[in-house]
Phi, psi and omega in degrees: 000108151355098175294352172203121148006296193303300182304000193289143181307139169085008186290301181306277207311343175258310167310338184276324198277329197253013167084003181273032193270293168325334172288337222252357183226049168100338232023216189043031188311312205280342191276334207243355165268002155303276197328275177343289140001299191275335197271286198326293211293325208260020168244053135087357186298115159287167162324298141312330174302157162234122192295148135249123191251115171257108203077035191294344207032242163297017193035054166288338119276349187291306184298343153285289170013266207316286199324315176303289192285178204248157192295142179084021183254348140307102187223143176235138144229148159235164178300354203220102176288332191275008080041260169338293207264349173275329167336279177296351127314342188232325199227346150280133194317291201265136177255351163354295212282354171234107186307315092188294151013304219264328149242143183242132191283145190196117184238012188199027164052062179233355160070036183269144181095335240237095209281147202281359172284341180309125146253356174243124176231128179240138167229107182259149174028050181283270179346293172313000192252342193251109176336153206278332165322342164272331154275010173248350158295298173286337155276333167287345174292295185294346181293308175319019168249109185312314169318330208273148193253321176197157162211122182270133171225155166255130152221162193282142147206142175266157167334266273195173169264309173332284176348298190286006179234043158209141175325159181217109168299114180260178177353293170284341152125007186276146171275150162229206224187149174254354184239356151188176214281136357286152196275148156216169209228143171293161168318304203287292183311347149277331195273329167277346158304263032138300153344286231259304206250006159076053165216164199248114176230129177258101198296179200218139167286032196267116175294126205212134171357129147090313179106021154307133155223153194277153155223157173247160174213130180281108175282141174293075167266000000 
């Protein structure tokens, strides 16, 4: 059984093919790459830096990104490069301004090709799809990018260790779940990734699409 949605065979391919490449990735396309967007700028990302979008998909931020940053200071990966490429087929004003190089197919968070100037790394509604090990996959990856200054992620969280091994209804009304998708995780299990792989991570008070909440995370240097 498919540990995320995403992975079931024919999933991308039938969504690229009927025009759903904005549906297949959460909807609230324009409300939640405004958000993404927003968040990035109040952790400080500038023109200069260099992004990385993790789990980009359809570049529902990448099309606010590319424009923002100065060219070739954009990278992306997901599991489904083709995903990816219908984004950048569709949905960037200019698709000139993004190199197709720049995105990269990656399942296993391992970032390969993904160049040692990043200073920024964003996984917005990644997490929720995946068991948490994978986010402990990815902090541990990213710590080899000498550069990088933060990397903001979002998850589900439940109340309690009770809580957490019965559906749980959030905010916004999605239920999530500890043993599938969408998944949701303790406070306390970020604060022990974040130990264990030597990065400083914090929630942020922010209302975000869904009853999601961001944390930054910081390398320990």
């Amino acid at each position: 059984m498919p540990v995320s949605p995403y992975e079931t065979p024919g999933f991308y391919d039938r969504a690229i093919a009927d025009g759903k490449h904005r549906d297949i990735v959460g909807g609230r396309w324009d409300e939640t790459g405004r958000a993404q967007m927003g968040i990035l700028r109040e952790a400080g990302l500038l023109p200069h830096h260099h992004l990385l979008d993790i789990g980009a998909g359809s570049l529902r931020l990448g099309c606010k990104a590319v424009p923002y940053l100065e060219s070739g200071h954009y990278w992306a990966t997901d599991f489904s490069r083709d995903i990816m490429l219908a984004g950048h087929a569709k949905e960037l004003e200019d698709p000139t301004a993004l190199r197709k190089s720049h995105l990269i197919q990656d399942a296993t968070f391992d970032f390969p090709r993904v160049p040692a100037e990043i200073t920024h790394a964003i996984a917005f509604a990644v997490f929720p799809h995946l068991p948490i090990a994978f986010l402990r996959r990815a902090l541990m990856n990213l710590s080899r990018f000498p550069a990088l200054e933060q990397f903001l992620f979002t998850v589900f969280l439940a109340p309690d260790a009770v809580a957490s091994t019965r559906p749980y209804r959030q905010p916004d009304g999605v239920v999530t779940h500890d043993i599938r998708a969408p998944y949701h995780v303790l406070e306390t299990d970020i604060d022990h990734l974040g130990s264990v792989t030597d990065w400083s991570i914090t929630g942020q008070p922010v209302m975000l699409p869904r009853g999601q909440v961001l944390f930054i995370a910081r390398p320990n240097r």
